[in-house]
C-alpha positions as CSV (number, residue, x, y, z in Angstrom):
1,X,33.5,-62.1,45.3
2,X,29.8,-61.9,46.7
3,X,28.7,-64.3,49.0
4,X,25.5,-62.6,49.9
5,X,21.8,-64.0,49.0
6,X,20.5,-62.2,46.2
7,X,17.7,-63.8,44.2
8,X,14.4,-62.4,42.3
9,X,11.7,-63.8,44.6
10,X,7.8,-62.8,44.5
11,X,4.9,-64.1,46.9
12,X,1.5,-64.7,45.0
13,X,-1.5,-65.0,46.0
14,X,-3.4,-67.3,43.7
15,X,-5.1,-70.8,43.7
16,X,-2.5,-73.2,43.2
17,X,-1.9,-74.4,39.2
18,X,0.4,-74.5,37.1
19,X,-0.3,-71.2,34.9
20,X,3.2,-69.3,32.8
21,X,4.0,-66.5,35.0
22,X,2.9,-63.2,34.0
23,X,5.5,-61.1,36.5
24,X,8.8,-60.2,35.6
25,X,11.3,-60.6,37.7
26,X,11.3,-58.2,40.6
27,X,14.1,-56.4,41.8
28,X,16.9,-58.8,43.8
29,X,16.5,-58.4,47.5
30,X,19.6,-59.5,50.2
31,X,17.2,-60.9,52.5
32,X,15.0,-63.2,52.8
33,X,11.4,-62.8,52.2
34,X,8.8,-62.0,55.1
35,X,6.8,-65.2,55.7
36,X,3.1,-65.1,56.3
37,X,2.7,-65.2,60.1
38,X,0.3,-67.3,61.4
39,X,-1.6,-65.5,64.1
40,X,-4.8,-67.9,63.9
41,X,-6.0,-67.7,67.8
42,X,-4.7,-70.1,70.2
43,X,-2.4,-71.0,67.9
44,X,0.3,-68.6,67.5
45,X,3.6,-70.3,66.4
46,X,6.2,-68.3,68.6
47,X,9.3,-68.8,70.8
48,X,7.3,-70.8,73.3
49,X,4.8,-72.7,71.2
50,X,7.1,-73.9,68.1
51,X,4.7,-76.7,67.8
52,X,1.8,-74.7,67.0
53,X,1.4,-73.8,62.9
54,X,-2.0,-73.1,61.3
55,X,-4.6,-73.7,63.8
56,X,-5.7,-77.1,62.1
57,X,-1.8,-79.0,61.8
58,X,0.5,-79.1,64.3
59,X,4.0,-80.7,65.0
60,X,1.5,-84.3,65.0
61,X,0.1,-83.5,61.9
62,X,1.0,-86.7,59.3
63,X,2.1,-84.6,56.7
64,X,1.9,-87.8,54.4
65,X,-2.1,-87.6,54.1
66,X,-2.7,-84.0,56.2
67,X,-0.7,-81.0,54.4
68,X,-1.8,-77.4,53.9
69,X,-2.9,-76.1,50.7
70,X,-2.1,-72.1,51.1
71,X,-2.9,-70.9,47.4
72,X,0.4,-69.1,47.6
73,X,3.1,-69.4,45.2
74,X,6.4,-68.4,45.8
75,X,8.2,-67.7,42.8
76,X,12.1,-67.5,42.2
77,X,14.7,-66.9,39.5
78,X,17.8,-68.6,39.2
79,X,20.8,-68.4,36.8
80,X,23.3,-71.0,36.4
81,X,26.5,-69.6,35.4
82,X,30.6,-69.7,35.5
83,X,32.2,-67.5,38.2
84,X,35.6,-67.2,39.6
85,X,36.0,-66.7,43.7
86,X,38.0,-67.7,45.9
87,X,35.9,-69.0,48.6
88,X,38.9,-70.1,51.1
89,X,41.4,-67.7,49.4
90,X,42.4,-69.9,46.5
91,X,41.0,-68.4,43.2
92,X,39.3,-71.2,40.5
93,X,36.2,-71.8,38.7
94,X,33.6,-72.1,40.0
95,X,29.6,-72.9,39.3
96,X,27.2,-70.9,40.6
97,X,23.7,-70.0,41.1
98,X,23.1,-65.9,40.6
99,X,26.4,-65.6,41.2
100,X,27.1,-66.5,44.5
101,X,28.3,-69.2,46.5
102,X,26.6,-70.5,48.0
103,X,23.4,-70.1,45.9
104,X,20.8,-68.0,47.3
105,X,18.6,-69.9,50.1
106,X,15.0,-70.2,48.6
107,X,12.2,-69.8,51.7
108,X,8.5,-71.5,51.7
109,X,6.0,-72.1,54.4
110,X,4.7,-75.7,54.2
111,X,1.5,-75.8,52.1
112,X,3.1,-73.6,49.9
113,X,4.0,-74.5,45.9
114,X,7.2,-73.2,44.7
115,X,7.9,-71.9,41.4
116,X,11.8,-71.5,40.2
117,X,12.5,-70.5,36.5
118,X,16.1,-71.5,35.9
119,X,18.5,-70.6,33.3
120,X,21.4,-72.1,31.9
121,X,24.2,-69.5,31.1
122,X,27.1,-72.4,31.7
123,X,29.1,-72.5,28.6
124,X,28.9,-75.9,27.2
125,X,27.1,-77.4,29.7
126,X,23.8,-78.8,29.6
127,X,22.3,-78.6,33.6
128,X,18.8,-79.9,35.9
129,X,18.2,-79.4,39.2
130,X,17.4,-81.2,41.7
131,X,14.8,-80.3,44.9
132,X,16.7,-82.6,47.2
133,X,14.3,-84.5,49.6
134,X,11.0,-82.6,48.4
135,X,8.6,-85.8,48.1
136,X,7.1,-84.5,44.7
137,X,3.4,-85.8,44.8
138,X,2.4,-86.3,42.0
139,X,5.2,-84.7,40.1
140,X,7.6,-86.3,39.7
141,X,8.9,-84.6,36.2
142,X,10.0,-81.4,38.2
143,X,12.3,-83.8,40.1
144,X,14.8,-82.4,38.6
145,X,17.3,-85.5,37.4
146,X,18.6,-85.5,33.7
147,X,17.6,-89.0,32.2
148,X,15.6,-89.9,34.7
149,X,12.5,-87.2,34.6
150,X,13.7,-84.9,32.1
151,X,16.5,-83.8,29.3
152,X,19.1,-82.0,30.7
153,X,18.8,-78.0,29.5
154,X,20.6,-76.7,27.1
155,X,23.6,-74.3,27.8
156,X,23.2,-70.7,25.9
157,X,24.5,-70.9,22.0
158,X,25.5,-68.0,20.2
159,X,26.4,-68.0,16.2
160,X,30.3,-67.6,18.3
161,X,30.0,-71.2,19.9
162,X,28.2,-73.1,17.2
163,X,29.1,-73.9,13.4
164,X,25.5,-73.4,11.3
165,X,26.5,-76.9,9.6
166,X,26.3,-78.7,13.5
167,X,23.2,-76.5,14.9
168,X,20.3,-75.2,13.1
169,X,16.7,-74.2,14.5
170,X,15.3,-72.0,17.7
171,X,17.5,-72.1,20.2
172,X,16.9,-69.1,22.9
173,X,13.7,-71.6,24.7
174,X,16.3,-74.4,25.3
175,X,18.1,-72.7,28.0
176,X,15.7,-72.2,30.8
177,X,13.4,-73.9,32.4
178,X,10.4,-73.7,35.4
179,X,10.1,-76.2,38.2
180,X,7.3,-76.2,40.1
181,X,6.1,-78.0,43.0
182,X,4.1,-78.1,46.1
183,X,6.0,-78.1,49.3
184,X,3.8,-81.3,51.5
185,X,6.6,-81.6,53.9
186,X,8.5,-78.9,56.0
187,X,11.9,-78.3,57.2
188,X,15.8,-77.4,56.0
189,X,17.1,-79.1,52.4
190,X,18.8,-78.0,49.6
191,X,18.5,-77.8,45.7
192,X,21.3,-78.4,43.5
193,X,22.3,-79.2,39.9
194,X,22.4,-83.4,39.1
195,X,24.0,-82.8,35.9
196,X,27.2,-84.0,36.4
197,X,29.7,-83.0,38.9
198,X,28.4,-79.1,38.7
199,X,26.9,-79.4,42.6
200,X,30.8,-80.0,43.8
201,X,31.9,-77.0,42.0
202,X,29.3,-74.9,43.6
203,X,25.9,-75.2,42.2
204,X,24.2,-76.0,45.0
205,X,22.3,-73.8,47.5
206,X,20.0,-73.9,50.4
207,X,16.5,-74.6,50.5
208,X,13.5,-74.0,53.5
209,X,10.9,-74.5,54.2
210,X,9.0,-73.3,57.4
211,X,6.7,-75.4,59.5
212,X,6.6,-76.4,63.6
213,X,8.9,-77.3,65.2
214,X,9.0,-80.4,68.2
215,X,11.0,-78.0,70.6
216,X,11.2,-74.2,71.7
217,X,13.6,-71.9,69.9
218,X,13.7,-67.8,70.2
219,X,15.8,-67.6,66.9
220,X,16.6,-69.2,63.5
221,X,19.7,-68.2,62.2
222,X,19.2,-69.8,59.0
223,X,20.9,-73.1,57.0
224,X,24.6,-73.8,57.7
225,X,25.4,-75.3,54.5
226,X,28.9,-78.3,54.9
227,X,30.8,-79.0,52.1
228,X,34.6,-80.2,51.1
229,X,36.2,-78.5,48.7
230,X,38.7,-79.0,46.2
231,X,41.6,-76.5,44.5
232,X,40.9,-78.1,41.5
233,X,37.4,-78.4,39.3
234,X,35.7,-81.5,40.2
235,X,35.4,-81.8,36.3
236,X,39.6,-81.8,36.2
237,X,40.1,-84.1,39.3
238,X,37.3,-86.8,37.6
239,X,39.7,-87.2,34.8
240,X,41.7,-89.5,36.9
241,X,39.8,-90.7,39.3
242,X,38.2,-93.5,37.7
243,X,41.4,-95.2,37.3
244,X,43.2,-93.8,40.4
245,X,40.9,-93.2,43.2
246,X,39.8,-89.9,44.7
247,X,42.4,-87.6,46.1
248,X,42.1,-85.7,48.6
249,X,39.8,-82.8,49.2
250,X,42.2,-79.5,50.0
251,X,39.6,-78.0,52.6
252,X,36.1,-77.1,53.7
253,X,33.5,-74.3,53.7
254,X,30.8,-73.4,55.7
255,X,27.9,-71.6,54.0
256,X,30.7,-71.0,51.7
257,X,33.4,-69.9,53.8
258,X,36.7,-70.5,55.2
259,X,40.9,-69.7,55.3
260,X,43.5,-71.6,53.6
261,X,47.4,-70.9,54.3
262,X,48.8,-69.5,50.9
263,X,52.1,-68.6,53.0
264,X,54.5,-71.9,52.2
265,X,52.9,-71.6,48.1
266,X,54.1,-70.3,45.0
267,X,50.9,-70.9,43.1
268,X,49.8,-67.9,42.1
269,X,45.9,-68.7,42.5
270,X,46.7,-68.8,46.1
271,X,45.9,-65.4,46.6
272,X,44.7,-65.4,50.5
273,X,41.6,-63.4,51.8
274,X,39.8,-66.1,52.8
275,X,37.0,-65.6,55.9
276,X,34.9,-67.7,58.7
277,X,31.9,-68.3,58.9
278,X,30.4,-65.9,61.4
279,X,27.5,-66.0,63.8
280,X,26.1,-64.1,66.8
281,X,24.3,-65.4,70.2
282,X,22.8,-63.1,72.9
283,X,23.1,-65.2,76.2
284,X,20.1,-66.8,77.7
285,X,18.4,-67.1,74.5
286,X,17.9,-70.4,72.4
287,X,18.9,-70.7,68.6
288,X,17.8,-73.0,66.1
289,X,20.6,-73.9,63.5
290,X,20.1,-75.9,60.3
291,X,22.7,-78.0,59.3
292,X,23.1,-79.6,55.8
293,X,25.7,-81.6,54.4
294,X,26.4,-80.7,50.7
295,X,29.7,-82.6,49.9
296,X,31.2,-84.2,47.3
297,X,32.8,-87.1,49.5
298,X,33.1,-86.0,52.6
299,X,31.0,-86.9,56.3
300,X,31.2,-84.2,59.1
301,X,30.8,-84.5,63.0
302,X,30.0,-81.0,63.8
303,X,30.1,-79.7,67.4
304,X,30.7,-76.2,68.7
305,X,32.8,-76.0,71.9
306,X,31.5,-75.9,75.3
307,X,28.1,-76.1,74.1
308,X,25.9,-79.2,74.0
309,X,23.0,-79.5,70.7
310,X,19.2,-80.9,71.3
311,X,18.6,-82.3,67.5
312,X,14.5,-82.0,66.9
313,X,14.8,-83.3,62.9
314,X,16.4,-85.6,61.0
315,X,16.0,-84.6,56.9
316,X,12.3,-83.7,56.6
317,X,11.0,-85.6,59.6
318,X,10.8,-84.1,62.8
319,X,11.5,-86.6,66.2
320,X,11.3,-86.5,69.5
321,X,13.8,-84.1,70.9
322,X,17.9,-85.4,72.2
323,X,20.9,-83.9,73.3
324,X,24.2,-84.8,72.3
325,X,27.4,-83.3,72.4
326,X,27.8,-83.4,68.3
327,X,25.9,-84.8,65.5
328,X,27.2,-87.3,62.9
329,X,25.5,-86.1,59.4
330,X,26.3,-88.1,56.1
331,X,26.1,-86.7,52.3
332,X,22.8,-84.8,51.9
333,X,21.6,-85.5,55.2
334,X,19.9,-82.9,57.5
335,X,19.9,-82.2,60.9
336,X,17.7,-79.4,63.1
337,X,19.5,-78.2,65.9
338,X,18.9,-76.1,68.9
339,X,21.7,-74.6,70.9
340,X,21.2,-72.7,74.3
341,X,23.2,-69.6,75.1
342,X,24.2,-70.6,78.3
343,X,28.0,-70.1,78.4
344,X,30.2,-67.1,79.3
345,X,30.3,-64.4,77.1
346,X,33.1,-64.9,74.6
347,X,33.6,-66.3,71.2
348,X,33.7,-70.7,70.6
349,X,35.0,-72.6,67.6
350,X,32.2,-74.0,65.4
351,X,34.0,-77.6,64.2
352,X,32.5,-79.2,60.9
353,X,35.6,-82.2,61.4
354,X,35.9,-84.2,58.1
355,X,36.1,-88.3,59.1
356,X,39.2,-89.5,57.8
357,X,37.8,-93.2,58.1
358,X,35.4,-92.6,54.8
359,X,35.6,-90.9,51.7
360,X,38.0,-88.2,50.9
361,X,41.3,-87.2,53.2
362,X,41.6,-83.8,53.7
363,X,44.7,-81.6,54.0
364,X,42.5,-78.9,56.5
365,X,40.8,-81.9,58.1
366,X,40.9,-80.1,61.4
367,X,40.8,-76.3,60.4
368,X,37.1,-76.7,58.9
369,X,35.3,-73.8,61.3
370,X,33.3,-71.0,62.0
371,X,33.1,-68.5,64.8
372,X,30.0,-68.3,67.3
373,X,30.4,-64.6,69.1
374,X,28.0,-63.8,72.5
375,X,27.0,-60.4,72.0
376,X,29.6,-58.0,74.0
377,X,32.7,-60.4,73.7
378,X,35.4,-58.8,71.6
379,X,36.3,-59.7,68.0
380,X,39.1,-62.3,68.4
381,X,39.7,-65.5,67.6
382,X,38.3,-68.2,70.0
383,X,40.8,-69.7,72.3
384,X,38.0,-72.4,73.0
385,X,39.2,-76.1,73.0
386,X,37.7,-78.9,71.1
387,X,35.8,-82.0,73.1
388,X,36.7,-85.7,72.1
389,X,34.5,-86.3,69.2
390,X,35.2,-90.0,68.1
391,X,36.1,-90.6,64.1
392,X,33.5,-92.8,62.6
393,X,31.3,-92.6,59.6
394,X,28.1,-93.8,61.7
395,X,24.7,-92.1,61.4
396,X,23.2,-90.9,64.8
397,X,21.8,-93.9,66.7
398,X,18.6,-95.4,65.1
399,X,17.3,-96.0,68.6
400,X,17.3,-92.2,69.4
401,X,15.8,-90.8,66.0
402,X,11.7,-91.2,66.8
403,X,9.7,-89.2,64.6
404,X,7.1,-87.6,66.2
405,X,4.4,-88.8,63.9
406,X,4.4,-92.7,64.5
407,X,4.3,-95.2,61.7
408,X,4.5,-98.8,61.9
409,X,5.7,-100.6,59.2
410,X,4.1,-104.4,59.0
411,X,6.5,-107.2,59.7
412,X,8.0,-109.0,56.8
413,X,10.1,-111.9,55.8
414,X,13.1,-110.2,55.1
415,X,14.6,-113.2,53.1
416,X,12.4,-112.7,50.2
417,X,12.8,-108.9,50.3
418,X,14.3,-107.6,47.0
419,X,17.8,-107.4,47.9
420,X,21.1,-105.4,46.0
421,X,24.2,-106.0,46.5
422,X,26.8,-103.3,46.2
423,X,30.2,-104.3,44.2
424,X,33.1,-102.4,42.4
425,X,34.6,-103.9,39.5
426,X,37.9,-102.3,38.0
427,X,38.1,-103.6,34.3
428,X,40.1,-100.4,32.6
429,X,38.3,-98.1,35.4
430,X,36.2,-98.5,38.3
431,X,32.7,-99.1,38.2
432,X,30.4,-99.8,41.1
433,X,27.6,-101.8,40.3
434,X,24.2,-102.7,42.2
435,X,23.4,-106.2,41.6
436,X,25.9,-105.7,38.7
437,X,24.8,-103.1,37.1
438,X,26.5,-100.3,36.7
439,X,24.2,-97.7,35.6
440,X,23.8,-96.1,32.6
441,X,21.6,-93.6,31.1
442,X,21.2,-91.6,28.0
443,X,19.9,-88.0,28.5
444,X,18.1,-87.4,25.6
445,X,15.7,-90.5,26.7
446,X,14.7,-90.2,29.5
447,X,13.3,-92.8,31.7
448,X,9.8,-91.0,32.3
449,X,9.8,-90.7,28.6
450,X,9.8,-94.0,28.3
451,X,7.1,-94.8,30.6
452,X,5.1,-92.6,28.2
453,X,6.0,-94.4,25.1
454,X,5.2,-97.9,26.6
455,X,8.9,-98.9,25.6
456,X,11.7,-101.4,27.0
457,X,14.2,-100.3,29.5
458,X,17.7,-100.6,28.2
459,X,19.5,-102.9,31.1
460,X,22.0,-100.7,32.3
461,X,18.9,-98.2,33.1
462,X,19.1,-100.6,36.3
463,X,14.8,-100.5,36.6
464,X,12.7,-101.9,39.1
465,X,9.2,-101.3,38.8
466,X,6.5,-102.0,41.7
467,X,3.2,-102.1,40.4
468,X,0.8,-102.7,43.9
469,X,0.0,-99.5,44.8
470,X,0.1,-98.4,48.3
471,X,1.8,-101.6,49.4
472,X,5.0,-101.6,51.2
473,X,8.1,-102.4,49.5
474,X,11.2,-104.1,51.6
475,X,14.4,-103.2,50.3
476,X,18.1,-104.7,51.3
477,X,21.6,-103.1,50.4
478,X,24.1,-105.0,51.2
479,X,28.2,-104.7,50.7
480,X,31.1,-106.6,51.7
481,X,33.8,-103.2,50.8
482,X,35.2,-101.9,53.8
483,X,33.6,-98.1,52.5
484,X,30.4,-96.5,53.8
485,X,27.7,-95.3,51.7
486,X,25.1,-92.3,51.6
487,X,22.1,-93.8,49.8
488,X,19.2,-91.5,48.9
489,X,16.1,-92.0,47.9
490,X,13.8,-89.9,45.7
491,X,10.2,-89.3,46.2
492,X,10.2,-91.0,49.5
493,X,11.2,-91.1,53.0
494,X,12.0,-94.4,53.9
495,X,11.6,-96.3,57.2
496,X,15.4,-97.5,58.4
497,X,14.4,-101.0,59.3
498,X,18.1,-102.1,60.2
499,X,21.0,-100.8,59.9
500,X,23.7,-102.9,60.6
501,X,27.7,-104.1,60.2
502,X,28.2,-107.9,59.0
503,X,26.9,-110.1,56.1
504,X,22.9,-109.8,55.7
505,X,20.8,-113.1,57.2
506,X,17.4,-112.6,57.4
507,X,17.2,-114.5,60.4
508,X,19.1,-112.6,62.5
509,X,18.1,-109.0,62.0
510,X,17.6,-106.8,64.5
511,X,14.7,-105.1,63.0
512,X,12.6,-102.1,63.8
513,X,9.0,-102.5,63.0
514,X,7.4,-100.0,65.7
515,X,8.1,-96.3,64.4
516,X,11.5,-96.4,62.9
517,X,13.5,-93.5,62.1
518,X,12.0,-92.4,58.2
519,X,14.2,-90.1,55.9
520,X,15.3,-90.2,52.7
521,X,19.4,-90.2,53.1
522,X,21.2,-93.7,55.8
523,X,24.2,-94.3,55.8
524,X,25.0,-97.8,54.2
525,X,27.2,-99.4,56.8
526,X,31.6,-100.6,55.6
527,X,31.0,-104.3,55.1
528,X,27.7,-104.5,55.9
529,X,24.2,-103.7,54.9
530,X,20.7,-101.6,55.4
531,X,17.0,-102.7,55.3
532,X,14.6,-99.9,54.3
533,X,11.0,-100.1,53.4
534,X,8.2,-97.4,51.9
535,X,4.7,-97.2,51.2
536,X,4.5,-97.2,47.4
537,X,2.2,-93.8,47.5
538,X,3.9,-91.7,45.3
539,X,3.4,-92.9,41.6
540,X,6.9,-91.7,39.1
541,X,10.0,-93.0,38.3
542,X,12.4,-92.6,41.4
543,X,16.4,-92.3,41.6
544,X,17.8,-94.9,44.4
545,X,21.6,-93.8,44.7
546,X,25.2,-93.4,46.7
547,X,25.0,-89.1,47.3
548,X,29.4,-89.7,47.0
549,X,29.6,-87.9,43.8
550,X,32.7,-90.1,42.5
551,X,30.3,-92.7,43.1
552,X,27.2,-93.0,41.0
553,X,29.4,-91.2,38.5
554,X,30.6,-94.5,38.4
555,X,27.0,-96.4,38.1
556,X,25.9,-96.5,41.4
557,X,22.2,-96.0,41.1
558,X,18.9,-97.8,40.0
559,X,15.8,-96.6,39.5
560,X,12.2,-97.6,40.7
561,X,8.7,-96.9,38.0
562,X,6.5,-96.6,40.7
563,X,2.8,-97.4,39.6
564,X,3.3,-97.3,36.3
565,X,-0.3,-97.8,35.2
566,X,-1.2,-94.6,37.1
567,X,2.1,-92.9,35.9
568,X,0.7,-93.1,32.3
569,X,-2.6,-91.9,32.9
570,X,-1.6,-89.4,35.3
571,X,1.8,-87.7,32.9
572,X,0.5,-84.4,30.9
573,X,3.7,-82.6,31.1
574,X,3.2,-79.2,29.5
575,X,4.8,-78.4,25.8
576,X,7.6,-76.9,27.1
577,X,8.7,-80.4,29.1
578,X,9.1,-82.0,25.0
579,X,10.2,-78.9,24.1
580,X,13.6,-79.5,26.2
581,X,14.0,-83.2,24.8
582,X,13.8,-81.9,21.8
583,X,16.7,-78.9,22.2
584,X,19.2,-80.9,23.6
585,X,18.8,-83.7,21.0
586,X,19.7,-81.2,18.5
587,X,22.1,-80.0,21.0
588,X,24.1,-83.6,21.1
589,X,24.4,-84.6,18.3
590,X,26.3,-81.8,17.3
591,X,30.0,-81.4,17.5
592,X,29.7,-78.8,20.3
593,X,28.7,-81.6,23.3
594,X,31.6,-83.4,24.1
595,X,31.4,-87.1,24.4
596,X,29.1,-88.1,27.7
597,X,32.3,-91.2,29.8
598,X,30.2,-92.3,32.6
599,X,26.9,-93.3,34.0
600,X,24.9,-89.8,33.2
601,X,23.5,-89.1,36.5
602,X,26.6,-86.6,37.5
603,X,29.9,-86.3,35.4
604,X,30.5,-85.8,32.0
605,X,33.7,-84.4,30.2
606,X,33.9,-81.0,28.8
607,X,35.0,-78.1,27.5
608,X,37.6,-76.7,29.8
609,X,36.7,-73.9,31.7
């Protein structure tokens, strides 16, 4: 099994288009690239001035209108392909990017553009991926989201996997792909496939980018990627669960990583050999730690014994520094912390606790942890003890996330806001709807597509389009179920405007208009509801959805066409963009891709692995 981060990466110089590479992949490299420094006088960005970057933008630079344009391009490969490991010490399929789990972290500075040729080597499976968070100005077909911005790539077909009578034509050009984009914001994320449920089997891995910071650090030990995890495929477990409920997740990783008792087990996949996650401190100095939840249905509290966090960013926004004890982070969510070696030397639990009170049980609940170790204590477990960290599924109080760049968002009357209501209906299966619809979306047309063709939208595409551009568009989501609810937004950070238990009245909200928290995942509160606004700055066609994979598996997701007039004008995707469309509608409608059971924007069934 290797876990390390091996990826083809080159840095290039250039001005900033999008040109075919010319470069061949270089050779794989275990670390990650050296960054640029930024040694422009007076401006150094070191341990003691982390809010110092380029000598023009700073840590109060609105990186909405103000954003560096470096002329470098930073240039990966990826491969998405079938693996086995055994990650916690049970042994299953898994999906994976270059091999290893999880994928290699891919490294910018902000200003940069990033360029990732991807190839599909899955067998059967068609894949995109997904930049999660990156705002895509002006591009919004590298967003990554089958039947939405694009045509899912093909998997690799050989005359051994396809019948000449199903398949005929080119087909080597159908199973790769190049994403590229410019990176306007700065801070941790991650990239992952949105076909289907391939992100909870694996495919999924870190992504940075480098920019100030609104506190001091001396170190940054990287992402810390959070993520249940299940014995079975996701694929396998979906088979049931949209008649019988999710079941519970069998344990978690951290960047990949954890034990499982195989001793009271007969199965012989159980084979043991599982690790921690391990990190070092060297007392008296400050660390910066990146957390990022990648889950399938599953929200953390994370804490690390004796130790107390200062968060400086929430997703892509950086706020005003706070300490806490532990942070609360949601599906997809972000959070930048920095943690002072100030305790004795010795070795502390890292606790990434899964919240029994939303999504999936897990059978490890409390057994989800890595190992922090102060230079010069010896290699044992920790003996530390765990603080009282109450369950909930609550985001981190609105009142304390203030981004340090301050917007306003103008005062509105909420009441005639466009408003969605989440439901679940359970005719043969269960389906959740917004505004009832249950999405619905055929990859081989995709939505952009549309927009280019000047055709209808089929209903169950679940569209909204908002045509004023740069207005500011109010938006309620609201639900009476007793389950909370990751919602993310594409091309956007949105302003939390409320957030809030109990039926929605306009009248009585306690809203924030001066500077509320902006990101672009909130938690959607149990029986209750959130108000979110954005500037509508960004013209493409936009993904609105629950980040619980079970969930807009089942339909929950609409989509926003964003300026559509200036969407037209603006999409020239390059040949190669059609040239996908065109593959996999070959590609389904033969007898090789199985039959597509649920809304498109994650699961599909197929071929067993």
């Amino acid at each position: 099994m290797r876990l390390s981060a091996c990826l083809g990466v080159v840095i290039i110089t250039t001005t900033v288009s999008a040109f075919p590479s010319l470069f061949a992949a270089p050779v794989t490299e275990d670390s990650a690239p050296e960054l640029f420094p930024r040694q422009i006088p007076n401006c150094t960005n070191g341990p003691t001035t982390r809010n110092c970057w380029d000598g023009v933008r700073d840590i109060n630079t609105d990186y909405y209108t103000d954003f560096p344009v470096t002329g470098r391009v930073r240039e990966y490969w990826l491969t998405v392909e079938n693996s086995t490991f055994a990650p916690d010490g049970y042994r299953r399929t898994v999906l994976t990017f270059n091999g290893t789990l999880p994928g290699p972290t891919l490294y910018a500075d902000w200003g940069d553009t990033v360029r990732i040729h991807v190839t599909n080597n899955l067998e059967y499976n068609g894949t995109s991926v997904h930049w999660h968070g990156v705002r895509q100005l002006g591009t919004t077909e590298q967003d990554g989201v089958n039947g939405i911005t694009q045509c899912p790539c093909i998997p690799p077909l050989t005359l051994d996997t396809i019948d000449a009578n199903d398949f005929t034509g080119a087909l080597a050009p159908g199973n790769s792909q190049t994403y590229e984009w410019n990176a306007t914001q700065y801070g941790p994320s991650w990239y992952h496939s949105h076909f289907s449920l391939q992100y909870a089997d694996g495919a999924a891995g870190a992504l940075v980018i480098n920019g100030p910071a609104s506190a001091n650090y001396d170190e940054d030990l990287g992402p810390i990627l959070l993520g249940d995890w299940y014995h079975p495929t996701a694929f396998a477990l979906w088979q049931n669960i949209p008649t019988d409920g999710p079941q519970p997740a069998d344990n978690g990783l951290i960047n990949g990583m954890n034990v499982f008792d195989c001793s009271k087990l007969t199965d012989t996949n159980c084979v043991g050999g599982g690790k921690r996650f391990h990190t070092e401190f060297k007392p008296g100095k400050k660390y910066l730690l990146r957390f990022i939840n990648i889950a399938t249905d599953t929200f953390f509290k994370v804490s690390l014994d004796n130790h107390t966090m200062t968060i400086i960013s929430t997703d892509f926004v950086p706020i005003k520094p706070y300490e806490t004890e532990f942070i609360s982070i949601g599906i997809g969510e972000r959070y930048q912390v920095i943690i002072e070696a100030n305790q004795a030397t010795d070795n502390y639990w890292l606790r990434a606790i899964s919240q029994a009170a939303c999504g999936a049980a897990n059978t490890n609940r409390l057994n989800i942890r890595g190992i922090v170790q102060y230079s010069g204590a010896k290699n044992t477990e920790p003996t530390s003890s765990p603080r009282f960290v109450p369950g909930s599924c609550d985001d981190e109080p609105m009142g304390k996330l203030v981004p340090v760049v301050a917007i306003d968002v103008p005062p509105s009357d909420l009441g005639v806001s466009q408003q969605e209501e989440v439901t679940m209906s359970v005719p043969d299966r269960i389906y959740w709807k917004l505004n009832g619809i249950s999405a619905k979306i055929d990859w081989s047309n995709p939505t952009l597509l549309q927009v280019a063709k000047g055709e209808t939208y089929p209903e169950d595409y679940s569209v909204l389009e908002i045509g004023r551009p740069n207005s500011w568009y109010y938006l309620v989501i609201e639900t009476a179920l007793p389950i909370e609810h990751p919602i993310h937004l594409h091309g956007h950070d949105f302003h939390l405007i409320a957030q809030e238990a109990g039926a929605f009245d306009a009248s009585k909200v306690n809203a924030t208009w001066t500077n509320p928290p902006r990101r672009d995942v909130a938690m959607l509160p149990r029986n209750g509801y959130m108000v979110i606004a954005f500037k509508t700055d960004n013209p493409g066609v936009w993904l609105l959805h629950c980040h619980i994979a079970w969930h807009v598996s089942g339909g929950f997701a609409l989509q926003f066409v964003e300026r559509k007039a200036e969407l037209v004008k603006m999409f020239n995707p390059p040949s190669a963009w059609h040239d996908t469309c065109s593959t996999w509608s070959t590609y389904s409608a033969s007898s090789i891709n199985p039959p597509q059971i649920d809304s498109g924007l994650r699961k599909r069934v197929y071929r067993d692995f």
